[in-house]
C-alpha positions as CSV (number, residue, x, y, z in Angstrom):
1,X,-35.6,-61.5,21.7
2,X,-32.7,-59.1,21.8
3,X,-28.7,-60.9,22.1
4,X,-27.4,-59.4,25.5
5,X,-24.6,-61.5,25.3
6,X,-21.3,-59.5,24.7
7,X,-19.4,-59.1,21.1
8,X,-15.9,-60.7,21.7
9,X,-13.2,-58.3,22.3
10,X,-11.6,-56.9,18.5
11,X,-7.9,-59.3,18.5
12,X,-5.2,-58.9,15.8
13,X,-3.2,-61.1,14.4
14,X,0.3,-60.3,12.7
15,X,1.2,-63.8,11.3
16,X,-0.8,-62.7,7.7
17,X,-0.1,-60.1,5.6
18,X,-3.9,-59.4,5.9
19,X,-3.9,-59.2,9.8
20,X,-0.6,-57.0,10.0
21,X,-2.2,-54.7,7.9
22,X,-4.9,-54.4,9.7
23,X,-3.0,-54.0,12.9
24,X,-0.8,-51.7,11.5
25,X,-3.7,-49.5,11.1
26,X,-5.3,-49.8,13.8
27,X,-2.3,-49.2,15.5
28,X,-1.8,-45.8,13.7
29,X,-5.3,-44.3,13.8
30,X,-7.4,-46.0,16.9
31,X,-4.5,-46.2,19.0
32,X,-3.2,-42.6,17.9
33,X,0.3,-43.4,17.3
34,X,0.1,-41.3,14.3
35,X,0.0,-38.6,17.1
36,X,2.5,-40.2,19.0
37,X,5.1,-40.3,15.9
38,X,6.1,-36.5,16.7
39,X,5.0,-36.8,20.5
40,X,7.0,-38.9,22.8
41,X,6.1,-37.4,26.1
42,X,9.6,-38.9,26.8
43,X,11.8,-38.0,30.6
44,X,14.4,-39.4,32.5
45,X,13.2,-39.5,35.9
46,X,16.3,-40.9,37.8
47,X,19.8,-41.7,36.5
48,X,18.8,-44.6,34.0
49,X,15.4,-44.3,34.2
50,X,12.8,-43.2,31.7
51,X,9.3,-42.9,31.0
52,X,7.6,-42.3,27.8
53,X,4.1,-43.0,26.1
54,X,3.3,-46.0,23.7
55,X,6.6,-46.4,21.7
56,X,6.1,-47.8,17.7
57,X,8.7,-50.3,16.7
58,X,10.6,-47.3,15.1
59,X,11.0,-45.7,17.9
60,X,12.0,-48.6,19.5
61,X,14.8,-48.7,17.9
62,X,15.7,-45.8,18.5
63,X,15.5,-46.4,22.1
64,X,18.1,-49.4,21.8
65,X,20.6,-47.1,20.2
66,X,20.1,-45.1,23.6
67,X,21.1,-48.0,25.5
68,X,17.4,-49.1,26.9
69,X,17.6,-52.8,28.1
70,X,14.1,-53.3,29.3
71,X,10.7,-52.1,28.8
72,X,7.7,-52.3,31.4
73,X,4.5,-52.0,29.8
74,X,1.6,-50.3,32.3
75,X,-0.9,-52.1,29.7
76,X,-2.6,-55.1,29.7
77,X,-1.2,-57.9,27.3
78,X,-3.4,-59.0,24.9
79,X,-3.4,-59.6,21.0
80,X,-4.2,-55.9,20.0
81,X,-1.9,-54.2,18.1
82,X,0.0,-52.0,20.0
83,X,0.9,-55.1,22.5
84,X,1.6,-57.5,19.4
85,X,3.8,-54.7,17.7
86,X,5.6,-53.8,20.7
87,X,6.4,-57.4,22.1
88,X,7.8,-57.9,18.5
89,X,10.0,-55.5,18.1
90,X,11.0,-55.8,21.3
91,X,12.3,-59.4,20.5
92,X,13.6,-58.7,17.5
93,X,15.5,-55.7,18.8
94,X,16.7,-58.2,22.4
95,X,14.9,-55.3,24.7
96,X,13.4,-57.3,27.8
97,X,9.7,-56.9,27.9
98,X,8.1,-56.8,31.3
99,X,4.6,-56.1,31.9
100,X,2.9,-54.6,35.1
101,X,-0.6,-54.9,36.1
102,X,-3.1,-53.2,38.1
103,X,-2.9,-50.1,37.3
104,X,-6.0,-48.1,35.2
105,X,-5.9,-43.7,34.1
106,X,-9.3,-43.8,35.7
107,X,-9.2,-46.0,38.8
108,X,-7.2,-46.5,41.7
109,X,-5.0,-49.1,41.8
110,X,-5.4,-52.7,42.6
111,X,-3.6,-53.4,45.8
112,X,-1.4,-56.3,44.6
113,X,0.0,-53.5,41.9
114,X,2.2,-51.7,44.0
115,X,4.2,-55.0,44.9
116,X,3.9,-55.9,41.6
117,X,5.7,-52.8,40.1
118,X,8.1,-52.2,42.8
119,X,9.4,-56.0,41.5
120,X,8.9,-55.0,37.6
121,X,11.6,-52.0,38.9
122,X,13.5,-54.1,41.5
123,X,14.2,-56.7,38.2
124,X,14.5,-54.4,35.6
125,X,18.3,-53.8,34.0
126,X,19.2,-50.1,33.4
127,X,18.5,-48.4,31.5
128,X,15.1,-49.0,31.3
129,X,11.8,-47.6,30.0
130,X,8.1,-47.8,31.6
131,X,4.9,-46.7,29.6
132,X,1.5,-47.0,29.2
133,X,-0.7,-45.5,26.2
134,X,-0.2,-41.5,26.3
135,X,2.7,-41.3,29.1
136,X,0.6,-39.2,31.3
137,X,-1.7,-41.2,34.2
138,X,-0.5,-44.7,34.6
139,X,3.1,-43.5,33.9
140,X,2.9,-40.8,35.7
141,X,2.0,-42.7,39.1
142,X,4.6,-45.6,38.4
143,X,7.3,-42.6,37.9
144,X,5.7,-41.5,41.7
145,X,6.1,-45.0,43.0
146,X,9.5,-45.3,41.5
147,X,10.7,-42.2,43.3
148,X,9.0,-43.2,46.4
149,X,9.7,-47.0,46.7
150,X,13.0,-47.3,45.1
151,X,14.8,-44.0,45.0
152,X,13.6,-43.0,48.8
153,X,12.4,-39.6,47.5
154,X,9.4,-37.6,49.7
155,X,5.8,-38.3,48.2
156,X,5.5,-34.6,47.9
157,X,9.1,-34.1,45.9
158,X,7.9,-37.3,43.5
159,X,4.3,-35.7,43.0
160,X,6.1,-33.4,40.5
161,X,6.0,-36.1,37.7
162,X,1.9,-36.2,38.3
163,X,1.5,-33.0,36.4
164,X,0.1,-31.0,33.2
165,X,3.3,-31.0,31.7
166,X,2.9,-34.7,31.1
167,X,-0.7,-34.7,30.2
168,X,-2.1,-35.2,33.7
169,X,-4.8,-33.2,34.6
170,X,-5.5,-33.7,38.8
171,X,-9.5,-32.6,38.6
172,X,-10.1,-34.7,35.9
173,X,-11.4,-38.1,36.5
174,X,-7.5,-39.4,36.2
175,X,-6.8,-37.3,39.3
176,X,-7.9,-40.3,41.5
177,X,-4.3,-41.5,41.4
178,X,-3.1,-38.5,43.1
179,X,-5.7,-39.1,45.6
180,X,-4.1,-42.2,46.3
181,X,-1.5,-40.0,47.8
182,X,-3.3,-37.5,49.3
183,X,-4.8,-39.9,51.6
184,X,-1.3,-41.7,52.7
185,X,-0.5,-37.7,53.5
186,X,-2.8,-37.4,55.7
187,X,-2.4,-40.5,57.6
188,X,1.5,-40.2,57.3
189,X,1.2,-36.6,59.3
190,X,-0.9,-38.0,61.4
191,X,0.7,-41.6,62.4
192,X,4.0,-41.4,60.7
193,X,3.4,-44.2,58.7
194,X,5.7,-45.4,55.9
195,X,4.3,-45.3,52.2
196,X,4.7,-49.2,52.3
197,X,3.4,-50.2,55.4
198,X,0.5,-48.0,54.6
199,X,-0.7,-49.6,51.1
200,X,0.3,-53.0,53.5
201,X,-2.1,-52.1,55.8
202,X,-4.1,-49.3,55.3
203,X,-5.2,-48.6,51.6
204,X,-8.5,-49.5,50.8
205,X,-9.4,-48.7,46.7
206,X,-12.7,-48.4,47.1
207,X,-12.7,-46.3,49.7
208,X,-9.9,-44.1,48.1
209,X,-12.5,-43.8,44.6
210,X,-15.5,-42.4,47.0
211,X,-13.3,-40.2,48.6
212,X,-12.3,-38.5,45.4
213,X,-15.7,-38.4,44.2
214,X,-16.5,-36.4,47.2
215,X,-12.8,-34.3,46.8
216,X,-14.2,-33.5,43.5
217,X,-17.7,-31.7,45.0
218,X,-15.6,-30.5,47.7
219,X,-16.9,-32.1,50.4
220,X,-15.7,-34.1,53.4
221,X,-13.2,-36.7,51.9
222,X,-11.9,-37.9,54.6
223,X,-14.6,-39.8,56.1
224,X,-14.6,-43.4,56.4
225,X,-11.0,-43.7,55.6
226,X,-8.8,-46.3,57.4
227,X,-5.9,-44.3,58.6
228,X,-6.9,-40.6,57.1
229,X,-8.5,-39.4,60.1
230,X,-7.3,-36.6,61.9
């Protein structure tokens, strides 16, 4: 009879020399920081205001002597290694650490996440940092949101930070969270609706992912969506 139940989810532990070890390499080679070492896919967005991809403690550091106060994490907090290592250093170094959930490279965001960020933002102290693994998709639709929700900026100004330059690639399956907006475009031309209000009353994820399925093969995306009708 075969075991369908699932294999726990791999942990790490940094309290043994053993377990920091293992984290540690973990951390470099399944997590790619190795890569990230040289790459920091690092911008200031607004005045005080930076994004970046995964930082190692090193860096860090390095990020203190800049000024940073307070890091927002786009990742989920659990006892891997990256999160352990980061929420260490972090306290060590007296960096806030702030996490903000919700928010997947491959999916659309979860409703609640848009109020949640906007408050990770709202409570942050300059200067601060936001990441999530490789500084391209989840960061690059938080840098959107900032621009949109805190900094009043157009949707199609902050759409510049959802780009190749940053590792974002809008036709691959990461492209969904520029759908996001180019449904609220449509409705906004059409109704004038705010970004807020919209995601408020409007936004509908899964809706928004079989839209962009259909964007993809070209075909009608606008169908069935509340407030994208024209």
């Amino acid at each position: 009879m075969n075991d369908t139940r699932r294999k726990p989810k791999m942990t790490h532990v940094l309290s043994t020399p053993q377990g920091r070890r293992k984290a540690w390499w973990h951390f470099q080679f399944i997590d790619h920081a190795v890569i990230r070492h040289w790459w920091w896919n690092l911008h200031e967005i607004a005045p005080g205001v930076w994004r970046s991809n995964h930082p190692s403690p090193a860096r860090l550091k390095r990020y203190k002597a800049m000024g940073i106060k307070t890091v927002i994490s786009l990742r989920a907090e659990i006892d891997k290694s990256p999160m352990l290592l980061e929420a260490e250093a972090c306290k060590a170094l007296g960096l806030r650490l702030v996490y903000a959930r919700g928010f997947g490279s491959r999916m659309a965001p979860r409703k609640e996440a848009f109020a949640s960020l906007k408050a990770a933002f709202q409570g942050a102290e300059k200067p601060f940092l936001f990441h999530c693994k490789s500084g391209a998709d989840r960061t690059g639709i938080a840098a959107v949101l900032y621009l949109v929700m805190i900094d009043s900026r157009s949707v199609e100004e902050a759409l510049q930070q959802m780009h190749w330059r940053h590792v974002h690639f809008k036709r691959s399956s990461a492209g969904v969270l520029d759908h996001v907006f180019r449904v609220y475009i449509v409705a906004r031309d059409a109704t004038g609706i705010s970004f807020e209000d919209w995601v408020a009353t409007a936004y509908d994820r899964d809706a928004i992912t079989a839209s962009f399925a259909l964007w993809r093969r070209g075909g009608d995306w606008k169908s069935g969506i509340k407030g994208a009708s024209t």
